[in-house]
C-alpha positions in Angstrom: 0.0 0.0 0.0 1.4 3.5 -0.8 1.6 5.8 1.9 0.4 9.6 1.4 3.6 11.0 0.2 3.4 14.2 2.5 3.7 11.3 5.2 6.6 9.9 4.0 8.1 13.2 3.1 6.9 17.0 2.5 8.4 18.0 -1.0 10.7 21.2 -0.7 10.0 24.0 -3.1 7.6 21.9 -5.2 6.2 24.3 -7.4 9.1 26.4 -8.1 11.0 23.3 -8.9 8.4 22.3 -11.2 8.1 25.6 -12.7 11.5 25.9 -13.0 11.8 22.4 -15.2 9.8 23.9 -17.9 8.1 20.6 -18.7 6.7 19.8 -22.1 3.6 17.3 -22.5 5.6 14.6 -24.7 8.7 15.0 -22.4 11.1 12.6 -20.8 12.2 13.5 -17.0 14.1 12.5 -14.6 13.8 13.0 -10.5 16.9 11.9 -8.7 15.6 11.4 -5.7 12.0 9.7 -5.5 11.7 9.7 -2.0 8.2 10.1 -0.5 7.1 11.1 -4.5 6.2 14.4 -4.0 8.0 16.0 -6.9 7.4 13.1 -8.7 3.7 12.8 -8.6 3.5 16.8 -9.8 5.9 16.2 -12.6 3.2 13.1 -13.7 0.3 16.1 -13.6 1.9 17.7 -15.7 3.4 15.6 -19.2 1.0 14.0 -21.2 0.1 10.4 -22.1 3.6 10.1 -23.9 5.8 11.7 -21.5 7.7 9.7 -19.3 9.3 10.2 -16.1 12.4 7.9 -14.6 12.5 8.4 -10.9 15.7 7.3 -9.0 16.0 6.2 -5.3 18.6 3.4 -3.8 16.3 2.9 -0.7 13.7 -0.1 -1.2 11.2 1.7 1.3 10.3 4.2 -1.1 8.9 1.1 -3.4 5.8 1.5 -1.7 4.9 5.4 -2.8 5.5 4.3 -6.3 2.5 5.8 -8.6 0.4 3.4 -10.8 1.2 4.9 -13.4 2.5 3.6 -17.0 4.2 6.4 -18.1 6.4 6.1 -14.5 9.3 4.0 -13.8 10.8 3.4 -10.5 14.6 2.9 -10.8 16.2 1.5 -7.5 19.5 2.8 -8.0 21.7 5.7 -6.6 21.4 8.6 -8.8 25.4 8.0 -9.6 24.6 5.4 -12.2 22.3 7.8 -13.8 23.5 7.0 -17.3 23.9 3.8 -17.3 20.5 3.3 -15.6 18.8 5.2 -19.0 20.3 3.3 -20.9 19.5 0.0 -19.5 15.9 1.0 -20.1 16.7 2.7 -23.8 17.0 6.0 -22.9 19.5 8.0 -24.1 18.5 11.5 -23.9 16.2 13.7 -21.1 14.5 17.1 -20.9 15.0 17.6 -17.7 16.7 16.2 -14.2 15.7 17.2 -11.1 17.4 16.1 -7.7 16.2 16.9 -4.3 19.3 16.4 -2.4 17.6 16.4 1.1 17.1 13.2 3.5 13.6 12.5 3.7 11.4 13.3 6.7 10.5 9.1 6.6 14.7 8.8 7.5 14.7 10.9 10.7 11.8 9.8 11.9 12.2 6.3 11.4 14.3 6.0 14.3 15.7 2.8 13.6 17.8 3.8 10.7 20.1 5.8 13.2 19.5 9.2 11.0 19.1 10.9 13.9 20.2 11.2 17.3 16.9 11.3 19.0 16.4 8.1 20.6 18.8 5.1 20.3 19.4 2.8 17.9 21.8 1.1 15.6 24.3 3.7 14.4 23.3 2.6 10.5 22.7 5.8 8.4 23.0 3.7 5.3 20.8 4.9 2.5 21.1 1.3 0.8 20.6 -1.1 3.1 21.7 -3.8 1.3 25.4 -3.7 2.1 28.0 -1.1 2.5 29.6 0.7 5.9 27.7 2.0 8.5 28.0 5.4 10.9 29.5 2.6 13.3 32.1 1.0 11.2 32.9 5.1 10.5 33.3 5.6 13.9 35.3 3.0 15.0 37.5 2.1 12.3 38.3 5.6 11.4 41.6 7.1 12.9 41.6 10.9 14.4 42.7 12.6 11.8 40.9 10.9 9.3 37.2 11.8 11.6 38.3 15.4 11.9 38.1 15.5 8.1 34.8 14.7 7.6 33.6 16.2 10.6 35.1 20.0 9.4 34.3 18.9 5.4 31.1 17.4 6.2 29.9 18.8 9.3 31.7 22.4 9.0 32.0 21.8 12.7 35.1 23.9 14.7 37.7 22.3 17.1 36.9 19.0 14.7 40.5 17.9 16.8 38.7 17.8 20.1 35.3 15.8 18.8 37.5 13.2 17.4 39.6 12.9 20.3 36.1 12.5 22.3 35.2 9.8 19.9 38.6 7.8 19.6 38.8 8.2 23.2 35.2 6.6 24.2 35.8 3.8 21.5 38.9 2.2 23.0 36.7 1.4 26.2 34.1 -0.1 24.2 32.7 0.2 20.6 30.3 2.9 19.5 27.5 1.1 17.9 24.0 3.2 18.8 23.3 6.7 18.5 23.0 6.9 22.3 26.6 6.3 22.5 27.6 8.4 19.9 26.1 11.2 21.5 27.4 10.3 24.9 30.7 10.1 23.4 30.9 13.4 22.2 29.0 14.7 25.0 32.5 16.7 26.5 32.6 18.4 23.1 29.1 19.4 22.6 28.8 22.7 23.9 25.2 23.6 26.0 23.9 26.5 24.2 24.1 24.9 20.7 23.7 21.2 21.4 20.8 20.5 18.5 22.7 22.2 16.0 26.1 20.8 17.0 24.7 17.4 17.3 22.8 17.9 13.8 26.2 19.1 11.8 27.5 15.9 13.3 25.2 13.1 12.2 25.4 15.0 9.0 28.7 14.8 8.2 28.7 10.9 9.4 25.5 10.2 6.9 27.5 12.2 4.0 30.6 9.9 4.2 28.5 6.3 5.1 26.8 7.5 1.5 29.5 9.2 -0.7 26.8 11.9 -1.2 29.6 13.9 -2.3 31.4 11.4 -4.9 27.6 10.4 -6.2 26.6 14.1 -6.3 29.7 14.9 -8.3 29.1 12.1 -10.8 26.0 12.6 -11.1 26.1 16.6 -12.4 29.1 14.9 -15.0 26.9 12.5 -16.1 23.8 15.6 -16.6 25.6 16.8 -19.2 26.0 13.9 -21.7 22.1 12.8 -21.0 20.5 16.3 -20.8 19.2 17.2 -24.4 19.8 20.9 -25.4 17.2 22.9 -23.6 16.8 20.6 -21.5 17.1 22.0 -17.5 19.1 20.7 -14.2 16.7 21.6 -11.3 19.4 21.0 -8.0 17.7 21.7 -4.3 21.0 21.6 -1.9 21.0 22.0 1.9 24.1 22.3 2.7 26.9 24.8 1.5 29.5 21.9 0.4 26.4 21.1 -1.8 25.5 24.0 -3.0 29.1 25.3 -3.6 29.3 22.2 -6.1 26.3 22.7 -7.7 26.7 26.3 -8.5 30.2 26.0 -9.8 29.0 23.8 -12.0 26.3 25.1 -13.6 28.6 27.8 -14.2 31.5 26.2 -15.8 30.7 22.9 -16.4 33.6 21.6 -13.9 33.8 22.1 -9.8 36.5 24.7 -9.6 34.0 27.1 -11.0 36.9 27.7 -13.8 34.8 29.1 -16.7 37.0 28.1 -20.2 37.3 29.9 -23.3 37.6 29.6 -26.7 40.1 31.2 -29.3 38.1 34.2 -29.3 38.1 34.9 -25.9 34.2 33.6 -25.4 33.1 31.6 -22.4 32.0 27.7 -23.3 30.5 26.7 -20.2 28.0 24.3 -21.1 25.0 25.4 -19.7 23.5 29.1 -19.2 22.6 29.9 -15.8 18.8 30.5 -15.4 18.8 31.6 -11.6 21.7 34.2 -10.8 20.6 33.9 -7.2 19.3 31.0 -5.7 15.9 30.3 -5.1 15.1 29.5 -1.5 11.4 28.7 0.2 9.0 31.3 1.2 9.0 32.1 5.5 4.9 30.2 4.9 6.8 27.2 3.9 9.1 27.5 6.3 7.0 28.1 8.8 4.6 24.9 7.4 7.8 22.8 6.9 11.0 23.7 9.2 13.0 21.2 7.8 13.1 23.4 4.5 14.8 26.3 6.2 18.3 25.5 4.6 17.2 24.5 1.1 18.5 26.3 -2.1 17.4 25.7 -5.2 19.9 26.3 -8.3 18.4 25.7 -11.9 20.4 26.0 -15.4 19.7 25.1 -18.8 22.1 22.8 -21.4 23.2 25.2 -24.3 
């Protein structure tokens, strides 16, 4: 049975990322990140009976919002393979992508995926669970210098030094294997005043490496540009400024250095032309409605 999507997950900046796709009736689309199928189901509403959308998610739990719906295809797959998946399914070219790089609401309140550090539970974070590290194997395996690195790339946390000291200390009494302990663990580090936010950077950084969101959401933009048709649009919501600093470089170069090339001439050749100068980010009533979307930004840019 599929649950209500807005259970599962409330969509972030739905109709301005729809809007922003510019979505033709006999289209073909692609949504990154099916999640809870919010963005999904609106993209449906609005190609015609030969459209087609290909929506991507590596997490067998969002099987269940799948739409009956022909022209829909659910592809269990991280969003890294994006190529290859099309062309498994004899698709070569797109009119749009649109990724929604957020965890869904379902993964921090499903407690028992250790998303979050509310309760305890396993110290998983795994996206696929199907094989793979977890936060734990991070934790414990991971030497000091090599945690601080994640936790001040991932986490932009300060004094990263101390946390993993906290961490690599508490581990050589016992193994960190819950989110209870993780959270004790660091407890000496986590200063009062900030506590949510600290502990919130934290688990973030730890759910980034698990994942490789980085790595996949670098392949991923690569792999845009030899799928995208010409005209067609990259709709990117990011929540995070390693994120967005990636996506915005690249729509405005074509590489992640930001480096815009040119030719003999002295014109630019970045591949794509740059639809929103500034990002778009959600209204204070959406906000307000849906807290989680405080940090989103939204970048879009069309394939020359």
């Amino acid at each position: 049975m599929s649950l209500d999507n807005t259970t599962y997950h409330i969509p972030v900046l739905l109709e301005e990322a729809i809007r922003e796709m510019a979505i033709r009736p006999d289209g073909t689309y692609c949504d990154l990140t099916f999640g809870g199928g919010g963005h999904s189901r609106h993209i449906l509403s609005q190609i015609g009976e030969k459209g087609q959308l290909y929506s991507f998610d590596q997490d067998r739990d969002t099987l269940q919002n799948a739409p009956d719906d022909e022209r829909f295809h659910y592809v269990e797959s991280n969003f890294r393979f994006l190529r290859g998946a099309l062309r498994l399914r004899g698709v070569t070219e797109v009119d749009g992508i649109l990724a929604d790089l957020g965890v869904s609401s379902h993964h921090f309140d499903e407690l028992g995926r250790g998303f979050s550090f509310r309760g305890d539970a396993p110290l998983d974070m795994r996206m696929n669970q199907r094989g793979g590290r977890t936060a734990a194997d991070v934790v414990n395996s991971y030497d000091a210098e090599q945690l601080g690195r994640i936790l001040r790339e991932y986490g932009e946390l300060d004094t990263t030094w101390k946390i993993a000291a906290c961490i690599v200390r508490e581990r050589e009494k016992a193994p960190i294997t819950t989110t209870s302990q993780l959270v004790e663990a660091v407890a000496p580090c986590t200063p009062k005043r900030d506590e949510k936010k600290f502990l919130t950077k934290l688990f973030q950084a730890l759910r980034i490496e698990v994942n490789g969101e980085m790595e996949a959401l670098k392949m991923a933009l690569e792999q845009s540009l030899k799928v995208l048709r010409p005209g067609g649009r990259l709709v990117v919501i990011s929540y995070h400024s390693l994120e967005d600093r990636l996506v915005k470089n690249f729509m405005r170069s074509g590489n992640f250095e930001g480096k815009v090339e040119q030719d003999f001439f002295g014109r630019a050749t970045a591949p794509f032309e740059v639809i929103t100068r500034k990002a778009i980010v959600p209204s204070a009533e959406e906000v307000e409605r849906n807290p989680r979307s405080r940090s989103a930004k939204m970048r879009v840019a069309e394939k020359r």
